[in-house]
C-alpha positions in Angstrom: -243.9 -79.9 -29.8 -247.4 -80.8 -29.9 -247.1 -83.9 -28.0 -245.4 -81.9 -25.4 -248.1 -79.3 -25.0 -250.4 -81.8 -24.3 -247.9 -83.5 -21.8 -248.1 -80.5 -19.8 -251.7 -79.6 -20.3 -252.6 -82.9 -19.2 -249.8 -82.3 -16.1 -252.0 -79.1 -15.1 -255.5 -80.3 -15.2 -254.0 -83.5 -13.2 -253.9 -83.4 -9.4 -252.9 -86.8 -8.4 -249.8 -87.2 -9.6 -247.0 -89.3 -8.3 -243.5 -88.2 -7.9 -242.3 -90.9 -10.4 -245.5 -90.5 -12.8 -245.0 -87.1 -12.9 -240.9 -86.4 -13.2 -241.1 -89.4 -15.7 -243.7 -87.8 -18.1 -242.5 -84.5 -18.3 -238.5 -85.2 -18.6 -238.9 -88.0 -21.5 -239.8 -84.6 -23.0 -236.8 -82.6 -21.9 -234.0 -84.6 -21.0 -232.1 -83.5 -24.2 -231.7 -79.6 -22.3 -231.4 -81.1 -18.5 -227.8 -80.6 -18.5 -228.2 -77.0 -19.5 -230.6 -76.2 -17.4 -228.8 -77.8 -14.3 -225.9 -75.8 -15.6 -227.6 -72.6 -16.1 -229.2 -73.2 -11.6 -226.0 -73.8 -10.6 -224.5 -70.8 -12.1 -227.6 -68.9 -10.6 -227.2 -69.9 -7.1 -223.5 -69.5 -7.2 -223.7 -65.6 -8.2 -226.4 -65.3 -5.6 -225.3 -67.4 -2.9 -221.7 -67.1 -3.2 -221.2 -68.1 0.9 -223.4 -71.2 0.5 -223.2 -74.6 -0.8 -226.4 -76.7 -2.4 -225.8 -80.2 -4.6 -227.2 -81.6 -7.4 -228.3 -84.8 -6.5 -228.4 -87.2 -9.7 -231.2 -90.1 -8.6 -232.0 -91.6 -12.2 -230.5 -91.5 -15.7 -233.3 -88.4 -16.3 -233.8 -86.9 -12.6 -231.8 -84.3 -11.4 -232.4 -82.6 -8.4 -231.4 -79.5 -6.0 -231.3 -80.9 -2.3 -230.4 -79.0 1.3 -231.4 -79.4 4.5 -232.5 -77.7 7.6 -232.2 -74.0 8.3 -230.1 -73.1 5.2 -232.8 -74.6 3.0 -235.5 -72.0 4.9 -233.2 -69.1 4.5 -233.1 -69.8 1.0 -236.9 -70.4 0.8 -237.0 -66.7 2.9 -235.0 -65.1 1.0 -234.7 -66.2 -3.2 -235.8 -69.3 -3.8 -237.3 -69.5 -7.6 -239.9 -71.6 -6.1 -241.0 -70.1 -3.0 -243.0 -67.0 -4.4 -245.1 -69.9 -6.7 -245.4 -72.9 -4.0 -245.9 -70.9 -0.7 -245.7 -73.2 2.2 -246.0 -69.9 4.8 -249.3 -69.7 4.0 -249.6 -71.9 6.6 -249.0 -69.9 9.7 -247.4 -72.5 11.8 -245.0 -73.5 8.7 -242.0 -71.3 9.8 -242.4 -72.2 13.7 -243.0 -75.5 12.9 -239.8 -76.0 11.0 -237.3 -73.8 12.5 -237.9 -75.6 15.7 -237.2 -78.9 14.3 -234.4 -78.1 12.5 -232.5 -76.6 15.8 -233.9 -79.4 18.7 -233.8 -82.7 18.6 -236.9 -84.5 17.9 -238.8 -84.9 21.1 -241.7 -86.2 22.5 -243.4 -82.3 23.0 -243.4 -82.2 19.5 -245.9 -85.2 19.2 -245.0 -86.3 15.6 -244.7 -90.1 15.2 -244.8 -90.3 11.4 -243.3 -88.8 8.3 -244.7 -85.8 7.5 -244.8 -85.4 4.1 -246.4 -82.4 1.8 -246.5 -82.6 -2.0 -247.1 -80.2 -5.1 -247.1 -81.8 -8.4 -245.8 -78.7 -10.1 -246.8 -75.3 -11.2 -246.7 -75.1 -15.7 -245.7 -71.4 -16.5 -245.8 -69.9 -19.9 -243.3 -67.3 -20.2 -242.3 -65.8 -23.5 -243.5 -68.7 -24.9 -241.4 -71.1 -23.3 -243.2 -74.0 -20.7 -241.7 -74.2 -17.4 -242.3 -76.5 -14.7 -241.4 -75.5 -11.2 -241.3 -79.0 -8.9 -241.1 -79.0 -5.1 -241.3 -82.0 -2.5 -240.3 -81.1 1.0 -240.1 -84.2 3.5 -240.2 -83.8 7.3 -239.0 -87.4 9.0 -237.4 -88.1 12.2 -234.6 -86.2 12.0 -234.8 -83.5 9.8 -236.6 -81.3 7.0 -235.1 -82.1 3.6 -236.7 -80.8 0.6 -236.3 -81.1 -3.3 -236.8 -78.5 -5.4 -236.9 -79.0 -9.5 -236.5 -76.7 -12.5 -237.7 -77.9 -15.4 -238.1 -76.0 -18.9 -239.1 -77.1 -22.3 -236.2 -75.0 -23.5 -235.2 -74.1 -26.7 -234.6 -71.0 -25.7 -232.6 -71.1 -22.4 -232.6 -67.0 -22.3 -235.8 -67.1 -22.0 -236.0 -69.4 -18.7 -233.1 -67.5 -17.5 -234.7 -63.8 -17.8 -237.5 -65.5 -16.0 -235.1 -66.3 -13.5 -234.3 -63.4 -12.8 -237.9 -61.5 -13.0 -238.5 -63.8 -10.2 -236.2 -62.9 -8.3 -236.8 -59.5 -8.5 -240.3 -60.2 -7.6 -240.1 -62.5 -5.1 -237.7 -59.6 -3.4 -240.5 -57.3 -3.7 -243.2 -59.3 -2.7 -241.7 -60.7 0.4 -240.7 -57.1 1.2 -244.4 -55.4 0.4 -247.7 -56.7 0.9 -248.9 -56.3 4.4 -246.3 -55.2 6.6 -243.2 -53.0 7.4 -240.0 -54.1 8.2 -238.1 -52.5 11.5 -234.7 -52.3 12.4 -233.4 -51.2 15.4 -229.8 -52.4 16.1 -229.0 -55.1 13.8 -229.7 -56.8 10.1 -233.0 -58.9 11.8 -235.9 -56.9 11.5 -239.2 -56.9 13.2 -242.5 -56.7 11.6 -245.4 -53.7 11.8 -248.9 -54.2 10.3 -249.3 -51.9 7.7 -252.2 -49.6 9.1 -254.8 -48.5 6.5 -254.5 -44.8 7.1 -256.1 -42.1 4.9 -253.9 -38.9 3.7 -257.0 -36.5 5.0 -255.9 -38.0 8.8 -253.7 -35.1 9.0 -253.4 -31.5 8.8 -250.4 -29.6 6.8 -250.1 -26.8 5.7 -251.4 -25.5 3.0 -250.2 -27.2 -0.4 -247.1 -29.1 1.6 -249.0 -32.5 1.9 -250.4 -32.5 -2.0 -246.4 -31.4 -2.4 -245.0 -34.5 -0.4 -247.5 -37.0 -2.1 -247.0 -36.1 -5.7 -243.0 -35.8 -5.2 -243.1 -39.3 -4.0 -246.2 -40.3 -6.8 -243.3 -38.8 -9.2 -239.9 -41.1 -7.8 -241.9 -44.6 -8.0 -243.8 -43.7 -11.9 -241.1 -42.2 -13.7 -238.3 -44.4 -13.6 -237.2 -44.5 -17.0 -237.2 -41.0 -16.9 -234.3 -41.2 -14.3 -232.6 -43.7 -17.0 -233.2 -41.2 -19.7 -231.4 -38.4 -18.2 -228.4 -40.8 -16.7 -229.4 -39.8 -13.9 -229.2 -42.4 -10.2 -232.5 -43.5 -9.5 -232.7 -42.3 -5.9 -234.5 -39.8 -4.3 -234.4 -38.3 -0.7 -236.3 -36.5 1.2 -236.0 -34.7 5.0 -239.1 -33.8 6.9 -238.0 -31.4 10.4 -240.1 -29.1 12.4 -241.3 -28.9 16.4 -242.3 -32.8 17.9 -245.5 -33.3 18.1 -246.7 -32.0 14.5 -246.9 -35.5 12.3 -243.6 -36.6 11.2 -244.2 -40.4 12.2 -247.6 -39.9 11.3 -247.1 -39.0 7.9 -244.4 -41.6 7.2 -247.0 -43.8 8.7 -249.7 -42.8 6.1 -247.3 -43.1 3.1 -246.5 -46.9 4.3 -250.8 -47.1 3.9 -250.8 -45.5 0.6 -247.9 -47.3 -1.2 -248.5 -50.7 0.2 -247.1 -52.1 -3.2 -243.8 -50.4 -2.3 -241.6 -51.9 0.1 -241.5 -50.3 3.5 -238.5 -50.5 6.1 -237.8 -48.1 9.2 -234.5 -47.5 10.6 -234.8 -46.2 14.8 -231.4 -43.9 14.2 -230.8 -43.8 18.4 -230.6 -47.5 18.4 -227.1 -48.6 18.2 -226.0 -49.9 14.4 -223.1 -50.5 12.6 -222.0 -49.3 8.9 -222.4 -52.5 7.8 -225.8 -53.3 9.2 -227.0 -49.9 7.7 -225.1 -51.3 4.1 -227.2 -55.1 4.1 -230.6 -53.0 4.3 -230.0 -50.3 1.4 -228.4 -53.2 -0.6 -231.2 -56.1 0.1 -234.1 -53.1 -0.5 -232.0 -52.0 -3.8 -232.8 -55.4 -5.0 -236.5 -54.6 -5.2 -235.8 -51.6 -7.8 -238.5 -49.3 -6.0 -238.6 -49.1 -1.8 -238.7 -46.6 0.9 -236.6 -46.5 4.0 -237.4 -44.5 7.0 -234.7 -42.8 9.6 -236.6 -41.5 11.8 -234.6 -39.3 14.3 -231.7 -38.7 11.8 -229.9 -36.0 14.3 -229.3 -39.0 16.7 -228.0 -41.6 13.7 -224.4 -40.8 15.1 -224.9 -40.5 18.8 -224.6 -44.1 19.9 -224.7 -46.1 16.7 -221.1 -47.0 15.2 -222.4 -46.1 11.6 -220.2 -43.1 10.6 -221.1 -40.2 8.8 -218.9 -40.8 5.8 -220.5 -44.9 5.4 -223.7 -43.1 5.6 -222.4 -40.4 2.8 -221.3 -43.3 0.7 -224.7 -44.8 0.8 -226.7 -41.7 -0.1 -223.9 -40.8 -2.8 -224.8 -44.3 -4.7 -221.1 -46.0 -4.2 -223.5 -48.7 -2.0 -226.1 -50.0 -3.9 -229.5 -47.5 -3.7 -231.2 -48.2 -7.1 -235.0 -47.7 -6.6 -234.7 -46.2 -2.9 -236.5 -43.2 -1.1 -234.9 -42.8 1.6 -237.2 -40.7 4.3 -235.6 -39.2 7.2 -237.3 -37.0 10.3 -235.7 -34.8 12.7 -237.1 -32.0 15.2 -233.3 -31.1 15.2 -231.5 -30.2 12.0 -229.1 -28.2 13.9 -227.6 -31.2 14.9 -227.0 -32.8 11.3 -223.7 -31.9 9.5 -224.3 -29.8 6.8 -222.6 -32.4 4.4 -226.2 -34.5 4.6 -228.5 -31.3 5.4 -227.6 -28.6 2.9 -226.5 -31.2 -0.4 -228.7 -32.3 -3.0 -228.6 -35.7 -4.8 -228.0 -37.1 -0.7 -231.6 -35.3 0.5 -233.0 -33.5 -2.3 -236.4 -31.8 -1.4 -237.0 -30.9 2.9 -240.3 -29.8 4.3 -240.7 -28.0 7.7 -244.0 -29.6 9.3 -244.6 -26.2 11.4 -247.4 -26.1 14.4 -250.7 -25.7 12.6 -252.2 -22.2 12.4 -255.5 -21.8 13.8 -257.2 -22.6 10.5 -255.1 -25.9 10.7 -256.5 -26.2 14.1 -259.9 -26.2 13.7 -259.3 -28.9 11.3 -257.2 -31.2 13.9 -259.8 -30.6 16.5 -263.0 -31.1 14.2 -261.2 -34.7 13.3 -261.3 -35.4 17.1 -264.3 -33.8 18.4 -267.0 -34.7 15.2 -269.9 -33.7 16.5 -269.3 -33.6 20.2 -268.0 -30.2 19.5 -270.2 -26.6 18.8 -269.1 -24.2 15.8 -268.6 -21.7 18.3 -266.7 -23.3 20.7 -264.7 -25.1 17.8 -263.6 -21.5 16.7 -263.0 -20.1 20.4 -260.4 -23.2 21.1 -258.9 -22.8 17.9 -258.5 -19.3 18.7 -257.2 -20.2 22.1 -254.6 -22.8 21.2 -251.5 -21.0 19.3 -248.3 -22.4 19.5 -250.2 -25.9 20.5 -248.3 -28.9 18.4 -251.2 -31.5 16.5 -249.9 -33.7 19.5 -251.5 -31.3 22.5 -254.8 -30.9 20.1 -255.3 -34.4 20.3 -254.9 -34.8 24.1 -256.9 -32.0 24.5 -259.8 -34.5 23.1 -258.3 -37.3 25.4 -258.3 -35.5 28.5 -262.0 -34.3 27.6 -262.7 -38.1 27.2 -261.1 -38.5 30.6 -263.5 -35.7 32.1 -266.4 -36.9 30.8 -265.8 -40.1 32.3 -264.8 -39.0 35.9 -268.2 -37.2 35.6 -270.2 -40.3 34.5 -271.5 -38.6 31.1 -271.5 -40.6 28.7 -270.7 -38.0 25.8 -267.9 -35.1 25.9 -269.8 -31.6 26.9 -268.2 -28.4 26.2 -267.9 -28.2 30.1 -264.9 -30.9 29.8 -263.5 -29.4 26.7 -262.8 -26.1 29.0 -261.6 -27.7 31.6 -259.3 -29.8 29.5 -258.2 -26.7 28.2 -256.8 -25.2 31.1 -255.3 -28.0 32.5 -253.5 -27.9 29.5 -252.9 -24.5 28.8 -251.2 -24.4 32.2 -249.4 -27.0 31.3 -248.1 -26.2 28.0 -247.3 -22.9 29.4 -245.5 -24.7 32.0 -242.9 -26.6 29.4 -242.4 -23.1 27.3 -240.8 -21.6 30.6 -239.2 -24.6 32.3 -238.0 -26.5 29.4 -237.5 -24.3 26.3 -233.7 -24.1 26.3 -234.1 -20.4 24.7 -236.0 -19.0 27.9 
C-alpha cells in the first residue's frame, strides 16, 4: 500500500503526464479490482440513464474505458457525469457553443479548425474515506466529431466506499449545477432559461411589521432542520403562498430570497405560460434530486387557465406521490379567489400564507425615504406619506420616477420638492382614476 501512495503522490505533484505513462502507472496498482469497478459504473449509469446507452471500450489487457460521442456525451457531462463537477471544461465560456455546434453541422470551413483539437487532464487523486480515487478524462475534438473518455479508477478495497462517493457526487454535482449564480426559468416546457442572481439586501423592502423577519426565519427553519423533518416522519417539504394587491413586493421578495439563499437552488415557474403535467413532474423530480431547493409559481390563480397541467397532477405533486424531498415550493397570487380551495385552505400542500397588504403610512415613509435619500425634506417626507393611502410600493416608486422625469424636463439636475408635488398629482389623479374605472367593485 505504501508503494501505491507514493504512485499517486507522485501522479499529483506531476503535470506532464502522458496518457499511456499515466493509465500504465496507476492500473499496475489496481488492475486486480478493475472488473469491479467497471461493474459497479455500469450498474450506476444503468439506474440513472435507463433510456441511454454508453460502452466500455476494452483498449489493453489493463485499460478500460467509458466512451460516447456527440450530444449525448454533453447531456451527460450537463447533467451527472461523476467527472464533470471535478474536470470542468465550461469554465471556458465558448466550451458548450463550441461543441454543440460541431456535434449538429458538418465540419465547415466557418468553423476554421484544420487540426485536432485535443484537451487533456492527467487526473484529479481524491481521498475519500480513506480510499484513493482517480477521476481520468480526455476529450478529443477531430474532423468529425467530439469523442471523449472518461476513467474511474479506485484503489479499492473497499468498493462501498467509491460507491457512496458516487453518489455524494451526484447529489452535489445536482446542486451545484442548479445553485451558484443563477436561476433557472421555465415558461412552457422542461428547457429552462437562465436569470443572474441579483445581490439584493432583505432591507430593499417594506413589510409589515414582523411578516418579513416571519417569512425569512420560516424558510431559515425548512433548509437547517432537516433531520428534524426525519425525526418526526414527517415529508420534508414545505410550502408557502404569499397574496395581496399587485404592486406590493411579491416578485420582489421572491427575488431577494433567490439573493439570500444563493447556496439553494432557485427555479421559477411563469403559471400563465402554457405547461403540461408532465413538464411540471421533470422539474419537482430533477430539483428533488438536490435534497434542498425552491421553486417559484408566480401567478398560481392562472396555473390552470391555459396550461394543460391539471389540478389533481399538481395535487399529487404537492401531496409527495411525485418526488418533492428537499423542496419549497413558493407560490404568488393577487387572486386567491380564483384558487380551489383544495390547494388554498390545506396544509401539508401550502402550509404557512402571508397577505403582502399596501403599506401603511409608516411603511410609506420607509418606501419613499429608500427612493428619495436625501433629495427629499422630513417634512415633505411626512406630508406625502400622509397623502398617499391606499398607494401600492409600486406607485411610491414611480412617484420617484416621475419626479426624476420632472426634474429632467426642467434641466435641474437634482429632484426639488417642486417635482415631487407635481408628480404627486399627476399621480394622484391617476390612481384615483383606476379606483373608479377599473376596480371591478365600483
Amino acid at each position: 500500500m505504501k508503494r501505491l501512495d507514493s504512485t499517486f503522490a507522485n501522479l499529483s505533484d506531476t503535470k506532464r503526464l502522458g496518457r499511456s505513462l499515466l493509465l500504465g502507472r496507476v492500473e499496475a496498482h489496481v488492475q486486480t479490482s478493475m472488473a469491479s469497478v467497471r461493474s459497479l459504473v455500469q450498474s450506476w449509469l444503468k439506474d440513472r440513464f435507463p433510456e441511454r446507452k454508453f460502452d466500455f471500450v476494452h483498449f489493453s489487457e489493463n485499460e478500460d474505458c467509458l466512451i460516447s460521442k456527440g450530444k449525448l456525451l454533453l447531456d451527460f457531462l450537463k447533467e451527472k457525469t461523476i467527472s464533470h463537477e471535478i474536470v470542468d471544461p465550461f469554465l471556458d465560456n465558448h466550451y458548450e457553443w463550441r461543441m454543440s455546434h460541431i456535434v449538429t453541422r458538418k465540419r465547415g470551413g466557418e468553423l476554421q479548425i484544420s487540426d485536432p483539437r485535443i484537451r487533456h487532464h492527467f487526473g484529479i487523486i481524491i481521498d475519500w474515506q480513506g480510499t484513493k480515487i482517480v477521476v481520468l478524462k480526455f476529450p478529443r475534438l477531430d474532423a468529425t466529431m467530439f469523442t471523449q473518455t472518461i476513467l474511474l479508477l479506485g484503489a479499492v478495497e473497499n468498493l462501498e466506499a467509491l460507491k457512496e462517493f458516487m453518489r455524494e457526487l451526484e447529489l452535489f454535482n445536482a446542486s451545484r449545477k442548479k445553485a451558484e449564480s443563477y436561476i433557472e426559468c421555465y415558461n412552457n416546457d422542461s428547457h429552462p432559461g437562465r436569470l443572474p442572481r441579483e445581490n439584493l439586501r432583505w432591507d430593499e423592502i417594506v413589510l409589515q411589521d414582523g411578516v418579513l423577519d416571519d417569512i425569512r426565519e420560516d424558510i431559515e427553519s425548512f433548509f437547517n432542520n432537516s433531520h428534524l423533518y426525519r425525526r418526526m416522519g414527517v415529508p420534508y417539504k414545505r410550502g408557502i403562498i404569499l397574496t395581496g394587491s399587485p404592486g406590493n413586493g411579491k416578485t420582489l421578495l421572491c427575488r431577494i430570497i433567490a439573493s439570500n439563499f444563493r447556496q439553494i437552488p432557485f427555479a421559477v415557474i411563469l403559471a400563465g405560460q402554457k405547461m403540461e403535467n408532465g413538464n411540471l413532474d421533470y422539474i419537482y423530480s430533477d430539483y428533488s434530486r438536490c435534497e434542498g431547493a425552491i421553486i417559484c409559481i408566480e401567478d398560481l390563480d392562472t396555473m390552470f387557465d391555459k396550461s394543460e397541467v391539471t389540478l389533481s397532477g399538481f395535487l399529487n405533486i404537492l401531496d409527495g406521490i411525485k418526488p418533492t424531498y428537499g423542496i419549497l415550493t413558493i407560490a404568488t397570487t393577487n387572486k386567491p379567489g380564483k384558487i380551489d380551495p383544495a390547494l388554498l385552505r390545506r396544509p401539508s400542500r401550502f402550509d404557512r400564507k402571508w397577505v403582502i397588504h399596501d403599506p401603511n403610512e409608516d411603511g410609506r415613509r420607509h418606501i419613499l425615504k429608500l427612493y428619495f435619500r436625501d433629495t427629499i425634506g422630513e417634512t415633505l417626507l411626512r406630508e406625502i406619506a400622509a397623502k398617499t393611502e391606499g398607494w401600492s410600493a409600486a406607485y411610491l416608486k414611480e412617484l420617484f420616477i416621475t419626479s426624476g422625469f420632472i426634474s429632467v424636463r426642467d434641466s435641474s439636475d437634482s429632484i426639488r420638492p417642486e417635482h415631487i408635488r407635481g408628480a404627486y398629482e399627476l399621480l394622484n389623479s391617476q390612481h384615483t382614476l383606476e379606483k373608479r374605472d377599473f376596480n371591478p367593485a365600483a
